[in-house]
C-alpha positions as a Markdown table, in Angstrom:
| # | Residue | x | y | z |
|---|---|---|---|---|
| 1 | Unk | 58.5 | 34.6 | 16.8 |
| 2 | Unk | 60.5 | 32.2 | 18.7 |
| 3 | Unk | 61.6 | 28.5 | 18.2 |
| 4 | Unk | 59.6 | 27.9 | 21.0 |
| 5 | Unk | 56.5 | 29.3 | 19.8 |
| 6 | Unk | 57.1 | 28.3 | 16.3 |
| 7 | Unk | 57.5 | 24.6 | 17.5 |
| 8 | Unk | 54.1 | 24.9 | 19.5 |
| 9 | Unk | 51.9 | 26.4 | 16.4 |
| 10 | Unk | 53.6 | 22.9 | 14.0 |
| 11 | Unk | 52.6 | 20.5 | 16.5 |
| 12 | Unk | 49.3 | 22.4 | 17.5 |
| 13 | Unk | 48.6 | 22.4 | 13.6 |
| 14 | Unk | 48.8 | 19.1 | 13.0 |
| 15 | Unk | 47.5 | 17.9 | 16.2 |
| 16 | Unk | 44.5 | 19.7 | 15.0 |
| 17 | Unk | 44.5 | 18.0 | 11.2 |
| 18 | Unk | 44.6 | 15.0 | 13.2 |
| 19 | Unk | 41.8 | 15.7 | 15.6 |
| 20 | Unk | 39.6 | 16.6 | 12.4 |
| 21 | Unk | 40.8 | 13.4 | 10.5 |
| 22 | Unk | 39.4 | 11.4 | 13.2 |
| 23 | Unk | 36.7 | 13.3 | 14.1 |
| 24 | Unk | 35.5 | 12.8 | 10.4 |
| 25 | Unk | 36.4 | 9.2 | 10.5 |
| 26 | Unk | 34.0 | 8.7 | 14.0 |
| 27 | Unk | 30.9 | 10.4 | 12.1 |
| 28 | Unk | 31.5 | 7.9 | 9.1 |
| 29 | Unk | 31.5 | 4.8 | 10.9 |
| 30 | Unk | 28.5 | 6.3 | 12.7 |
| 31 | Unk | 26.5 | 6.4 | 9.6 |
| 32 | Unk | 28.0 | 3.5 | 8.3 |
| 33 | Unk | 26.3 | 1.8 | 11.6 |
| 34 | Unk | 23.0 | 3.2 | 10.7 |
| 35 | Unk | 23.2 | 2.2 | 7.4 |
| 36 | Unk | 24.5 | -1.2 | 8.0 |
| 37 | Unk | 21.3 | -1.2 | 11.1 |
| 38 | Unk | 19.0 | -0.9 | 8.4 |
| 39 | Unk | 20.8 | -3.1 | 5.9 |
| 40 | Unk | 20.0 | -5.8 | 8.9 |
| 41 | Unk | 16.3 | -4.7 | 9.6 |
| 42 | Unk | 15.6 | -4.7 | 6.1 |
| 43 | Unk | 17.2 | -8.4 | 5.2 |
| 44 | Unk | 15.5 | -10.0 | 8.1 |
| 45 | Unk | 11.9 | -8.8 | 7.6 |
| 46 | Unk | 12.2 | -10.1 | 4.1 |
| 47 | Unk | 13.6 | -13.2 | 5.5 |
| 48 | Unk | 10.5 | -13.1 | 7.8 |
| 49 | Unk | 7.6 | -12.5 | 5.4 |
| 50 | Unk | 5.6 | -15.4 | 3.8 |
| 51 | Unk | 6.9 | -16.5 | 0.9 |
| 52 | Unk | 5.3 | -14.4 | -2.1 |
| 53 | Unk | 4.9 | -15.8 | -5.7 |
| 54 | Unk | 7.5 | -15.4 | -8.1 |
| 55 | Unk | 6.4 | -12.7 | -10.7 |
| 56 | Unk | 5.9 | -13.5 | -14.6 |
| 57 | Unk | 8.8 | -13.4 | -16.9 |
| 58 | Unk | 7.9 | -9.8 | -18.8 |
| 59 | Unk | 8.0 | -8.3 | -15.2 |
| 60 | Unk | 11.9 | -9.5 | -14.4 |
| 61 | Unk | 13.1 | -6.6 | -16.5 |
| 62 | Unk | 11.3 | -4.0 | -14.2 |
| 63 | Unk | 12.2 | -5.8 | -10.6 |
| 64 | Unk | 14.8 | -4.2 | -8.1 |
| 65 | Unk | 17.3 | -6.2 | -5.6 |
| 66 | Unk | 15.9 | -4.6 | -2.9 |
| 67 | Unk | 12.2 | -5.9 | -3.8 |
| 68 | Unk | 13.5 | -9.3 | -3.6 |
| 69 | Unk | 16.9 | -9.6 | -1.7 |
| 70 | Unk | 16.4 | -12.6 | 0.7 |
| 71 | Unk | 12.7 | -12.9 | 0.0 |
| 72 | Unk | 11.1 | -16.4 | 0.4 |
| 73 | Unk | 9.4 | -17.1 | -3.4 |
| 74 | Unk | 7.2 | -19.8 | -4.1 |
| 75 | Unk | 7.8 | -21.9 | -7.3 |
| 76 | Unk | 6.2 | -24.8 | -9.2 |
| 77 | Unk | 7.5 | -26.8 | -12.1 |
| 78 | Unk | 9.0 | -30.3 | -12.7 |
| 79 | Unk | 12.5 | -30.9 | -13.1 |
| 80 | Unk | 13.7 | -32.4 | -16.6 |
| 81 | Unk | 15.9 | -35.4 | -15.4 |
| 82 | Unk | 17.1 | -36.2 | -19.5 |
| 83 | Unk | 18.8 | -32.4 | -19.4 |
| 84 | Unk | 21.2 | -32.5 | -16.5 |
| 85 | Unk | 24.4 | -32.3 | -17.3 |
| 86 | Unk | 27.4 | -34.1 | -14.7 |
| 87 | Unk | 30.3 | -31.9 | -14.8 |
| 88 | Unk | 33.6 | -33.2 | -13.3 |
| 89 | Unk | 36.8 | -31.2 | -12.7 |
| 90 | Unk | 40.3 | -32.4 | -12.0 |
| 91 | Unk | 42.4 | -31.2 | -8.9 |
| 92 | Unk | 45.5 | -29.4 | -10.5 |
| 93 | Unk | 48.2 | -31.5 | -9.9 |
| 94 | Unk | 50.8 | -30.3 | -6.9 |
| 95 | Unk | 53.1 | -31.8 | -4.2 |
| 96 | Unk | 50.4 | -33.6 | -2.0 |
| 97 | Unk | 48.4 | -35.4 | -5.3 |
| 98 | Unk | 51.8 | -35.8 | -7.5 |
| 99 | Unk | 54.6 | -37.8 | -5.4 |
| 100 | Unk | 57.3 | -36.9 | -8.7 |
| 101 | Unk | 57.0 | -33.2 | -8.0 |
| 102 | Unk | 59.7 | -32.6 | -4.8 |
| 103 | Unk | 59.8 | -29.4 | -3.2 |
């Protein structure tokens, strides 16, 4: 075999690794598109429905994401004013809130 030919079957080898590599990659965004397509479809005709009620406590256990991922529910109940709790947070002191502290 000569250097030629040699030369020609390396670069035709890995041209061909490379043409499979993103061959493989083209199909996988493909059905990454159709999943993603009905990812969408799926979120906006939950998004689109009427608002459904919210089920009872002893059924949360049983009750999948995808039964309720951006579904409208409809809730009743009165908010208890004497149990909030105000909870306040201090920045972390650095250059622009502490003047001492130079760069």
């Amino acid at each position: 075999m000569t250097p030629l030919a040699r030369s020609l079957g390396w670069q035709g080898l890995c041209a061909a690794i490379a043409l499979g590599l993103l061959l493989s990659l083209g199909f996988w965004q493909l059905q990454r598109r159709e999943w993603k397509e009905a990812l969408i479809a799926r979120v906006e005709t939950n998004m689109r429905s009427a608002p459904v009620e919210l089920p009872n406590r002893d059924q949360w256990a049983v009750l999948t994401s995808e039964d309720y991922d951006y579904r409208h529910v409809r809730v009743r109940g009165q908010f208890d004013f004497a149990k909030v709790a105000l909870v306040f947070a201090q920045a972390p002191p650095g250059p622009a809130r502490n003047p001492a502290i130079s760069s």
